[in-house]
C-alpha positions in Angstrom: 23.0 -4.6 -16.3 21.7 -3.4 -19.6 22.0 0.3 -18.4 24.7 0.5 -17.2 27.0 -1.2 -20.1 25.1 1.5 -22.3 23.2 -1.1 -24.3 20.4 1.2 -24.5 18.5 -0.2 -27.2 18.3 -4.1 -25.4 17.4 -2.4 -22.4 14.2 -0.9 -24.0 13.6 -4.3 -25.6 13.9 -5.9 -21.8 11.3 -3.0 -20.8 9.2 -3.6 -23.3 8.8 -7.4 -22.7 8.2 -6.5 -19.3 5.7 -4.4 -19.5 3.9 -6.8 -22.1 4.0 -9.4 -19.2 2.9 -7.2 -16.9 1.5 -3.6 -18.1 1.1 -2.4 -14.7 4.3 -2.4 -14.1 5.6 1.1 -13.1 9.0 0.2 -12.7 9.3 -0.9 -16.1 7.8 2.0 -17.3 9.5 4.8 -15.3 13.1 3.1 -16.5 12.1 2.7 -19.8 11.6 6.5 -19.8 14.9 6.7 -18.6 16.7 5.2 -20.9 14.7 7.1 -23.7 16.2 10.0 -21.9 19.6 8.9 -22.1 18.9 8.5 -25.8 17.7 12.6 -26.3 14.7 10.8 -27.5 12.3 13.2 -25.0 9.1 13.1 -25.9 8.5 9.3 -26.0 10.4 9.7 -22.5 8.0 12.0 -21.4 5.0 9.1 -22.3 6.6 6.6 -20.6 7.2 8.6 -17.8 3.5 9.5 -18.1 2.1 5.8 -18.0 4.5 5.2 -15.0 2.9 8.2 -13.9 -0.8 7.1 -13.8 0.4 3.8 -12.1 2.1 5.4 -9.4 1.4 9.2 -8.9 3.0 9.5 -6.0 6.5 8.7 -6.7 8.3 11.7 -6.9 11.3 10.1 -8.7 9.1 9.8 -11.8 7.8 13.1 -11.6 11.6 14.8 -11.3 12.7 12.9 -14.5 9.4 13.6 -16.2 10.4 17.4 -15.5 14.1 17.1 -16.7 13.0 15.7 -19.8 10.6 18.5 -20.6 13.5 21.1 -19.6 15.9 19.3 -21.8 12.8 20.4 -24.8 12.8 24.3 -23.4 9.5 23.2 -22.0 9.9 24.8 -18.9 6.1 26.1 -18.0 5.2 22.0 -18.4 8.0 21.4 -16.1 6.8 23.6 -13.3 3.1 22.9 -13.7 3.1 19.2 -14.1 
């Protein structure tokens, strides 16, 4: 896997192409926003975490890693409200 050998940058290009293919994917986008994470690059994180969001709002997973990416910007009213 991508992740896991910390090729970071193909895995958001295999995201990507998914979610081109198939923009509905909430999979693609909730990993995506992981690996953005992984990369301190929060806030675009945060937006992929937000479209997984709106595809699947009830997948807590998505909302915890939403919320550790707006702690890891000292955004911590946005963590506990959202």
């Amino acid at each position: 896997m991508l992740l896991n050998s910390e090729r970071y940058e193909q895995a958001i290009a295999a995201y990507d192409k998914a979610i081109a293919l198939k923009p509905n994917f909430a999979l693609a986008w909730h990993s995506k926003g992981y690996v953005l994470g992984e990369l301190q690059r929060y806030e675009e994180a945060i937006a992929s975490y937000d479209k997984a969001i709106a595809l699947k709002p009830d997948d807590a997973n998505i909302w915890f890693n939403r919320g550790n990416n707006l702690i890891y910007l000292q955004r911590y009213e946005a963590a506990l409200t959202s």
